[in-house]
C-alpha positions as CSV (number, residue, x, y, z in Angstrom):
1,X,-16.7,-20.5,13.8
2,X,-13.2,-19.8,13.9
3,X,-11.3,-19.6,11.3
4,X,-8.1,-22.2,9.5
5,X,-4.9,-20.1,10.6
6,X,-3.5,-18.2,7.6
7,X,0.4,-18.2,8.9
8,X,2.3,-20.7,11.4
9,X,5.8,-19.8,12.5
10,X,7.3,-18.6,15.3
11,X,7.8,-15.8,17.5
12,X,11.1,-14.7,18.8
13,X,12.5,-12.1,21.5
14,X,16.1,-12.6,22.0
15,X,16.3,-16.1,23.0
16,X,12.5,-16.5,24.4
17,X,10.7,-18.5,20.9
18,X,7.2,-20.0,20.9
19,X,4.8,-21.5,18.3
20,X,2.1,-18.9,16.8
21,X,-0.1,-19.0,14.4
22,X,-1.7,-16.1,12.8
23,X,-5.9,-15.3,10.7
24,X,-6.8,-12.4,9.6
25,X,-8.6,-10.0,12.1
26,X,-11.4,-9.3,9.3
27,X,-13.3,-11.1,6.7
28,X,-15.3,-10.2,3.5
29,X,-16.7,-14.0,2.9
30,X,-20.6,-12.7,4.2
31,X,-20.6,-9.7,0.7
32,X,-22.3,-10.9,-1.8
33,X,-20.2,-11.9,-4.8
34,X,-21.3,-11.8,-8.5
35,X,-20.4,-14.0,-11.5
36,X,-20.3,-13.0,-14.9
37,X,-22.5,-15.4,-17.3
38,X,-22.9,-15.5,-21.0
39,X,-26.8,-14.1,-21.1
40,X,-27.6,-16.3,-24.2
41,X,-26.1,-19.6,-22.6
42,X,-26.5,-18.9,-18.4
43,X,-22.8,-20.2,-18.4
44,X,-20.4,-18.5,-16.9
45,X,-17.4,-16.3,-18.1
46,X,-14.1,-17.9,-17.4
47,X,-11.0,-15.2,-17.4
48,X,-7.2,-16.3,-19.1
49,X,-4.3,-14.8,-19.7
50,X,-3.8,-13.7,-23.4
51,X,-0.5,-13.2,-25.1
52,X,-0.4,-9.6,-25.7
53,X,0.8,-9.8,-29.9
54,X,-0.5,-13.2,-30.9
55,X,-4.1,-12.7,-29.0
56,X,-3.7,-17.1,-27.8
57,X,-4.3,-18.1,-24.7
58,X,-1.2,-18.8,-22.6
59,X,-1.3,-22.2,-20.3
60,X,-0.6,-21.7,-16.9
61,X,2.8,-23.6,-16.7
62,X,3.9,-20.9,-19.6
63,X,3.1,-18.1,-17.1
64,X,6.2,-16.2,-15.5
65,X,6.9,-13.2,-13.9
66,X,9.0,-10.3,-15.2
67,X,10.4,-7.0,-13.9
68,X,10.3,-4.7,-17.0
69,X,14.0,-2.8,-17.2
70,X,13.2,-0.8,-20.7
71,X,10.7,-1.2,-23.6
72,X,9.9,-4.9,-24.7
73,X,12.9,-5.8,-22.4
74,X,12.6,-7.7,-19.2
75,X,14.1,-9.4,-16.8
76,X,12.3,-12.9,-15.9
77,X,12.1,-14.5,-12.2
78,X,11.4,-17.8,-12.2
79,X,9.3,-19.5,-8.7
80,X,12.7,-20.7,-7.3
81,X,14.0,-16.8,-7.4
82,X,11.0,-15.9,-5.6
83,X,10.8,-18.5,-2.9
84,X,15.0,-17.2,-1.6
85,X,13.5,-13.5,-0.6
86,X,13.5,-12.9,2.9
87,X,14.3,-16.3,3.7
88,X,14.9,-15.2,7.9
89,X,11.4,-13.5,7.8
90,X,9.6,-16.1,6.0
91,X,8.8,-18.3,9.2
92,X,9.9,-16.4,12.5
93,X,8.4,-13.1,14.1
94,X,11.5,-11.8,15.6
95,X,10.4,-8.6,17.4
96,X,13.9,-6.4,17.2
97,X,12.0,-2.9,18.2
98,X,9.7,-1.8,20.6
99,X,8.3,1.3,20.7
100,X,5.3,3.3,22.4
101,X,1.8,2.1,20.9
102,X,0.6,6.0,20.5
103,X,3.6,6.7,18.2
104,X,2.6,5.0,15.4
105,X,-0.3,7.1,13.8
106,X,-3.6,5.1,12.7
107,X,-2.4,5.6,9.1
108,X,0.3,3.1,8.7
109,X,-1.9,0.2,10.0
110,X,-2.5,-1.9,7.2
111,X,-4.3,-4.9,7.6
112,X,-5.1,-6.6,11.2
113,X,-4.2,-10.3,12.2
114,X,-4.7,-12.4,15.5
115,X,-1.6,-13.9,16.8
116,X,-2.0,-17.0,19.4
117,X,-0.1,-19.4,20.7
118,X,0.1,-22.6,18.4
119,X,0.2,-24.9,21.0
120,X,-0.2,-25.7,25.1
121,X,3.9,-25.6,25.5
122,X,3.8,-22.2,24.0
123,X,1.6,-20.4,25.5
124,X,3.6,-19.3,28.9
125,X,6.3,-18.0,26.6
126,X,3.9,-16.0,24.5
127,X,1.9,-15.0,27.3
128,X,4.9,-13.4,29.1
129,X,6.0,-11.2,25.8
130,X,2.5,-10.4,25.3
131,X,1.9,-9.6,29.1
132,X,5.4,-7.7,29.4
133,X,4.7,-5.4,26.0
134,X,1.2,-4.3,27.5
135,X,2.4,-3.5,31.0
136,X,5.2,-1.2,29.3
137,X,2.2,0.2,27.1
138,X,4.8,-0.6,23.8
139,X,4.6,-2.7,20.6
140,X,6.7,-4.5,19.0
141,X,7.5,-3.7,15.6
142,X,8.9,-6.5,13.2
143,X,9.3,-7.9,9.7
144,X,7.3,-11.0,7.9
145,X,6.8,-12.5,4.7
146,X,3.4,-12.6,3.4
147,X,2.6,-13.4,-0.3
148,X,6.5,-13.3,-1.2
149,X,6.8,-10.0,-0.1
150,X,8.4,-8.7,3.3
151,X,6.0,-6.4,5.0
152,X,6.8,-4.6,8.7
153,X,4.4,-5.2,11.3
154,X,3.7,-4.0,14.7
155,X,2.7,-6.5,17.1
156,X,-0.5,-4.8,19.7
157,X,-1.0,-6.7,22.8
158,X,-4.7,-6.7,23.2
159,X,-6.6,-8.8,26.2
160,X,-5.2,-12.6,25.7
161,X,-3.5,-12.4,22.3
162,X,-1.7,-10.2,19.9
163,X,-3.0,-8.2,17.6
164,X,-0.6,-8.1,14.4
165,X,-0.6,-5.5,11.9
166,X,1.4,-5.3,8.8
167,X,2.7,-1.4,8.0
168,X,2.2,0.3,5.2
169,X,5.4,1.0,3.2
170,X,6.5,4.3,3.4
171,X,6.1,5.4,-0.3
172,X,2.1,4.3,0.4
173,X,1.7,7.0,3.2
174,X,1.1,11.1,2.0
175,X,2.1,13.5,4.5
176,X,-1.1,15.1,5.9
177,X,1.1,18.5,5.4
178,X,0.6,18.9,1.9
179,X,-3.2,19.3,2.6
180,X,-4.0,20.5,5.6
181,X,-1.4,22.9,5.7
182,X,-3.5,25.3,3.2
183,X,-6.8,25.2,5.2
184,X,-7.1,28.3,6.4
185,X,-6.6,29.1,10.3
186,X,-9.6,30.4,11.0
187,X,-11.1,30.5,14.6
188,X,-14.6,28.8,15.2
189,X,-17.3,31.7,16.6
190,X,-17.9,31.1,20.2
191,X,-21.8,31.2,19.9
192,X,-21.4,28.1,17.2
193,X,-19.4,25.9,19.7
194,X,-21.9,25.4,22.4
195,X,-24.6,24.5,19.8
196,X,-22.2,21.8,18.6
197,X,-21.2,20.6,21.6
198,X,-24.8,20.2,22.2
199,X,-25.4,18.4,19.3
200,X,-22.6,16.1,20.1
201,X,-23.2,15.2,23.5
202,X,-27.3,14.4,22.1
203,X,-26.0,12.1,19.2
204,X,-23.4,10.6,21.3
205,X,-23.9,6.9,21.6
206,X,-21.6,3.7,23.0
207,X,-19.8,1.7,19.9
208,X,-22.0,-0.8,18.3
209,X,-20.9,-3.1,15.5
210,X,-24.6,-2.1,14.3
211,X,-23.3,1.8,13.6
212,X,-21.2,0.4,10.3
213,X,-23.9,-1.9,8.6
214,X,-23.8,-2.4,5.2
215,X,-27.5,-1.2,3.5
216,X,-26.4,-1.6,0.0
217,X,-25.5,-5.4,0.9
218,X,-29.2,-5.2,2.6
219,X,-30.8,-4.0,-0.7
220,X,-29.0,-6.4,-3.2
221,X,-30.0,-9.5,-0.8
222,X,-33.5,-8.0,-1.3
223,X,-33.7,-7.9,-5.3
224,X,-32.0,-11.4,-4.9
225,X,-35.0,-12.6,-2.7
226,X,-37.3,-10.7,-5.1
227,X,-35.8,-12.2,-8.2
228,X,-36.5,-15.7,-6.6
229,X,-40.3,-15.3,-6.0
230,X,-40.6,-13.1,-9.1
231,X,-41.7,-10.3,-7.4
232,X,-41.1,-6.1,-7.9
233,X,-38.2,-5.4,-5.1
234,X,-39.0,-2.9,-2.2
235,X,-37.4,0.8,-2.3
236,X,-33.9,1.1,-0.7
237,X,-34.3,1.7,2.8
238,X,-33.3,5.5,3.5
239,X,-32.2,6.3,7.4
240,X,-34.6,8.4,8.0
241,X,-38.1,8.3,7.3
242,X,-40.0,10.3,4.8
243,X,-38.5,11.9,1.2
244,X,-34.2,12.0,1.4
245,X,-33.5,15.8,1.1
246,X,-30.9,17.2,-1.2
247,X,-28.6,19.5,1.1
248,X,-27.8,22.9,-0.1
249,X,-25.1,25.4,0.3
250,X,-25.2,26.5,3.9
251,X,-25.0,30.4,4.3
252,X,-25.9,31.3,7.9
253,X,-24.0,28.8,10.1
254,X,-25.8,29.7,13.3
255,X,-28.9,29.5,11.6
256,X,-28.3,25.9,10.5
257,X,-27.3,24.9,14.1
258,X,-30.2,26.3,16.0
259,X,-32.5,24.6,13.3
260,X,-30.9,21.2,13.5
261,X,-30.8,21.6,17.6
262,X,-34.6,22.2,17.5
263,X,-34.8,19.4,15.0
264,X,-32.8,16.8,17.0
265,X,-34.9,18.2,20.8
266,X,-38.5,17.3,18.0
267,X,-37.2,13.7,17.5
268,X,-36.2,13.4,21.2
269,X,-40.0,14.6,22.0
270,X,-41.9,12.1,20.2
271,X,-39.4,8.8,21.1
């Protein structure tokens, strides 16, 4: 069932504007969530702020936020100071750049949203942005506010919609140098590579949503069940059959990949 959109606005390209509206690409509504109870009442634990030097509770109306400038000394912003950031960005997508899709590594994507049209009069305008972006094999890149702050994004045409996807900032991204650059250069033996390759090709299998299950989630929905019927919960499900190995220190390299060749052509035998 689809979901209530998270954002309306508007998208702009020079003087070409049409009615979006954006939801969140992903959802964590099916985990399991816990409360916290009071054991010796079944009640549960309510959180509240707490006044750091008298230890009282402060009422919600009392609450502001502050930008701390030096010890015990801060500078308050009251809701009206916060609602006059961005104020341009706040409503209206207005894609400034483009640039090529494959340019912008995996590691600045953020967090995924789908873009539609809002309405029937809007979708020929967004369907010729969206249609000339993917024939050029570009994205747009933009800025937006979300949650009072302004966040870039990089609009990804993808089948009949857009794909948005806020940026990380770039004081959240670590360059890869700093840890790669000290693993050492060595070559990989040239016996080793066709036994890998052979493993890979074996174990190779077409996406399935199936391949990132959640067994934990699995196992907690079990002990729930169990707790309801007062019964002993099964094990935790391991993926393969039998006792779960420790793995130790591997020595002989080519050794370990003939084993787990002959391993992998015994379970291919006996499906």
């Amino acid at each position: 069932m689809p979901l209530r959109p998270y954002w309306k606005g508007y998208l702009k390209l020079s003087l070409v504007t049409c009615s979006v509206e954006m939801t969140p690409a992903t959802s964590d509504s099916e985990k399991i969530k816990f409360h916290t109870l009071n054991r010796a009442t079944n009640n549960r634990v309510l959180s509240q702020y707490v006044d750091s030097v008298t230890g009282k509770a402060v009422r919600e109306p009392d609450e502001v936020k502050g930008y701390q400038r030096a010890e015990d000394d801060y500078v308050m912003l009251e809701d009206d100071d916060l609602e006059h950031v961005a104020l341009e960005s706040t409503k209206t997508i207005d894609i400034s750049i483009f640039t090529p899709r494959d340019e912008i590594d995996w590691i600045w994507l953020d967090k995924p949203y789908y873009l539609t049209p809002n309405d029937k009069v809007s979708e020929e305008a967004f369907a010729v942005i969206r249609a000339a972006m993917d024939a050029k094999k570009m994205v747009g890149v933009s800025r937006l506010v979300l949650g009072r702050r302004e966040r870039a994004v990089m609009l990804d045409p993808r089948g009949k919609g857009i794909v948005l996807w806020t940026l990380r900032y770039g004081d959240e991204v670590r360059d890869a140098k700093d840890y790669f650059d000290g693993v050492s250069k060595a070559k990989p033996d040239k016996d080793a590579l066709p036994l890998i390759r052979k493993l890979i090709k074996k174990q190779t299998r077409h996406w399935d949503a199936e391949m990132v299950s959640d067994p934990v989630q699995e196992n907690l929905l079990d002990i729930i069940k169990s707790k309801k019927k007062h019964r002993k919960p099964t094990a935790a499900k391991t993926s393969e059959p039998g006792k779960a190995e420790k793995p130790s220190n591997v020595i002989d390299i080519m050794d370990a990949l003939r084993k787990s060749v002959e391993a992998d052509n015994r379970r291919s035998k006996k499906k």
